[in-house]
C-alpha positions in Angstrom: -17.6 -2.7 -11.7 -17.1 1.0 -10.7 -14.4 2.5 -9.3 -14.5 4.9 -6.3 -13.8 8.2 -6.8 -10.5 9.8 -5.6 -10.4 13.1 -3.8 -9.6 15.7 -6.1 -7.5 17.5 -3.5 -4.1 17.0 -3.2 -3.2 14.6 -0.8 0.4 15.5 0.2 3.1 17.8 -1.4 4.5 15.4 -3.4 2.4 13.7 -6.7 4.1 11.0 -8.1 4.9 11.1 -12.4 4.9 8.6 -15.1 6.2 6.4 -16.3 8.3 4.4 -13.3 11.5 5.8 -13.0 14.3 4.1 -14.8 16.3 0.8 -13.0 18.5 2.7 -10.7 16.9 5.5 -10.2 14.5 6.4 -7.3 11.5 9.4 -7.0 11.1 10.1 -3.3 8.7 12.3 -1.7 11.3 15.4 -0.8 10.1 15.5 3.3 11.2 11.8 2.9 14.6 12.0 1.3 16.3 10.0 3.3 19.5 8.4 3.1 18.1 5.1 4.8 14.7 5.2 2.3 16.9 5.2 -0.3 18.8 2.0 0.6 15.6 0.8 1.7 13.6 0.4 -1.6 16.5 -0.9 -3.6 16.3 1.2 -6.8 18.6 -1.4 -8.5 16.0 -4.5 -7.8 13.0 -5.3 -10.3 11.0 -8.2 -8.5 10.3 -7.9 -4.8 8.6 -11.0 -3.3 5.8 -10.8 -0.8 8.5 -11.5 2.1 10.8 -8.8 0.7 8.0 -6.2 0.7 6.6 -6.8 4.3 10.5 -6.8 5.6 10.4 -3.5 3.2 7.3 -1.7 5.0 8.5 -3.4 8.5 11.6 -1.6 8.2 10.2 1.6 7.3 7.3 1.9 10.2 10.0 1.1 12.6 13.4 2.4 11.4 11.5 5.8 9.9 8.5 6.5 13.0 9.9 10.0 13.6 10.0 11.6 9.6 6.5 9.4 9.0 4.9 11.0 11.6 6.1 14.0 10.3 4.4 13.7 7.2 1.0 12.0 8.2 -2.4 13.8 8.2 -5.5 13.1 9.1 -8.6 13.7 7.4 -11.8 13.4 8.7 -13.9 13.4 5.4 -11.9 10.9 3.6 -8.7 8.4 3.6 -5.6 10.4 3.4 -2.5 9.0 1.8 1.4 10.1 0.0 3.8 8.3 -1.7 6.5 8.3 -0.2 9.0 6.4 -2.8 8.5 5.1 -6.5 11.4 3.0 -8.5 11.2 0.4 -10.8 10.7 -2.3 -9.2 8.5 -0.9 -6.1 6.0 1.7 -5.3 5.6 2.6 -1.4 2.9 4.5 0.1 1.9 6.3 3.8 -2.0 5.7 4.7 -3.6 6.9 7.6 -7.5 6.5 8.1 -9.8 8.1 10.5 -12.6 5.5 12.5 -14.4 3.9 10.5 -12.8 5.3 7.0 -11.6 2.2 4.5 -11.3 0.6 1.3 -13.9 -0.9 -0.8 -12.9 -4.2 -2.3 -9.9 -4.6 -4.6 -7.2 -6.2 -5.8 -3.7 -4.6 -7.1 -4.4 -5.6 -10.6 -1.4 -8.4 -10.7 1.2 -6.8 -8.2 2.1 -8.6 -5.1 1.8 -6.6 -1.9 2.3 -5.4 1.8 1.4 -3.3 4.4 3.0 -2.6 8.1 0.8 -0.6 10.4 2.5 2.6 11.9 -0.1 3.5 14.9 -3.9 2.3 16.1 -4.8 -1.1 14.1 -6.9 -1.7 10.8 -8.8 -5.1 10.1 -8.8 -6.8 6.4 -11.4 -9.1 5.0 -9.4 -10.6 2.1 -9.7 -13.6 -0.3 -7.8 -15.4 -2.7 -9.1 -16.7 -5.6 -12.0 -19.5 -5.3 -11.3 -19.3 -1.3 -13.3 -17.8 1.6 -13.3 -15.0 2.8 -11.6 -14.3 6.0 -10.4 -11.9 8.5 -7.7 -10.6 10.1 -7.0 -7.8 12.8 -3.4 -5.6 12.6 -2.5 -3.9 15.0 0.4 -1.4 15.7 3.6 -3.0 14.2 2.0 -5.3 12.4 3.1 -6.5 9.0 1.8 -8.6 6.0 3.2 -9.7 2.5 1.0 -11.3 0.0 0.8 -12.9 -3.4 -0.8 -11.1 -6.5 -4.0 -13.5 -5.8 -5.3 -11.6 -3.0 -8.5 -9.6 -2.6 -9.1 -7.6 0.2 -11.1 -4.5 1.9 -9.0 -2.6 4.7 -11.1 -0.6 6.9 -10.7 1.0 10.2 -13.1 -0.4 12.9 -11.3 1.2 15.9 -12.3 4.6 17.6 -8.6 6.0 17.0 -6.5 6.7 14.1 -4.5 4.7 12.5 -1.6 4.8 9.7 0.4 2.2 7.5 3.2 2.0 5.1 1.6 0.1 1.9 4.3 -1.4 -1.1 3.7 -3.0 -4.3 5.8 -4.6 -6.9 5.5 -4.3 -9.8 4.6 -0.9 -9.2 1.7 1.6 -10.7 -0.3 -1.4 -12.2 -3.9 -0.2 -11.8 -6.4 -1.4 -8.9 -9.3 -3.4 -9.4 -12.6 -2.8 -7.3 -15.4 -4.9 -6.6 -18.4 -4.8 -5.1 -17.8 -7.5 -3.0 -15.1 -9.8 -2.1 -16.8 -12.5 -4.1 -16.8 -11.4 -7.2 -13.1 -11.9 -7.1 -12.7 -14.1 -10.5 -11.8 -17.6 -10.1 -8.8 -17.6 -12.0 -6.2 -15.0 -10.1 -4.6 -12.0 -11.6 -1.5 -12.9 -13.7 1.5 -10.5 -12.4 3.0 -8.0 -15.2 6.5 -8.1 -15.8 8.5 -4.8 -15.7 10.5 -3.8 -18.8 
């Protein structure tokens, strides 16, 4: 299995440091310091469920449109993407992808996840474990949690832009990629535990 290359570029202003900041503290990106982010991803909460990060991302893409849309970019060449907030217990991230730009299979190597899309739509082929594969289409508002057992590709099959707000828990476990959604392994990822 080989793993895409990232653009060596920076992506946004902010770059994001190791190790996760300690519970209670919160590393935001500074055209993002918002009083409302803050409350938002919780710095004082370890384990966020699937439902807790889609009401997480949900909350951001509609309570925060005006200081995201601030921030995005658009690049033509390649996915463009920022995080926006990092704590112990969660890891958020803006997105935005050009037609046809996307990911190539992956899971989030034992984190649970979501993503709320900000403008335009994006369509995932995902899989869990031993299951089919299967599609769905988000479009603008759009929101979805999942367990640590899901697969998937995001990609970008409009002809306009789009962006999303992506969050993970526990945060800055490393991706997985695979050629294809069904070499996911049969047995799913097994979620780390933050110390």
């Amino acid at each position: 299995m080989t793993q895409p290359e990232r653009p060596t570029s920076p992506q946004s202003e902010y770059t994001p440091t190791a190790p996760v900041p300690a519970l209670g503290e919160a590393e935001v990106h500074p055209a993002f310091d918002l009083t409302l982010l803050r409350d938002l991803i919780r710095p004082d909460h370890l384990n966020w469920t699937p439902c807790e990060l889609r009401d997480l991302t949900g909350l951001v893409t509609s309570e925060l449109t005006t200081p995201l849309m601030n921030i995005v970019r658009i690049d033509e060449q390649q996915r463009w993407w920022a995080k926006l907030g990092l704590t112990a217990g969660v890891e958020l991230w803006l997105l935005s992808w050009a037609p046809g730009q996307g990911t190539p299979a992956h899971d989030h190597g034992g984190a649970s996840g979501s993503f709320s899309v900000l403008f335009g739509g994006l369509r995932e082929d995902y899989r869990y474990a031993s299951g089919p594969v299967r599609t769905q289409h988000h479009d603008l508002g759009d929101g979805i949690g999942f367990g640590a057992g899901r697969a998937h590709q995001v990609t970008n099959v409009s002809s306009v832009n789009s962006a999303s707000v992506h969050a993970y828990s526990p945060p800055l476990l490393p991706v997985r990629y695979y050629a294809d959604l069904a070499e996911i392994p049969a047995v799913p990822p097994q979620r780390s535990e933050v110390v």
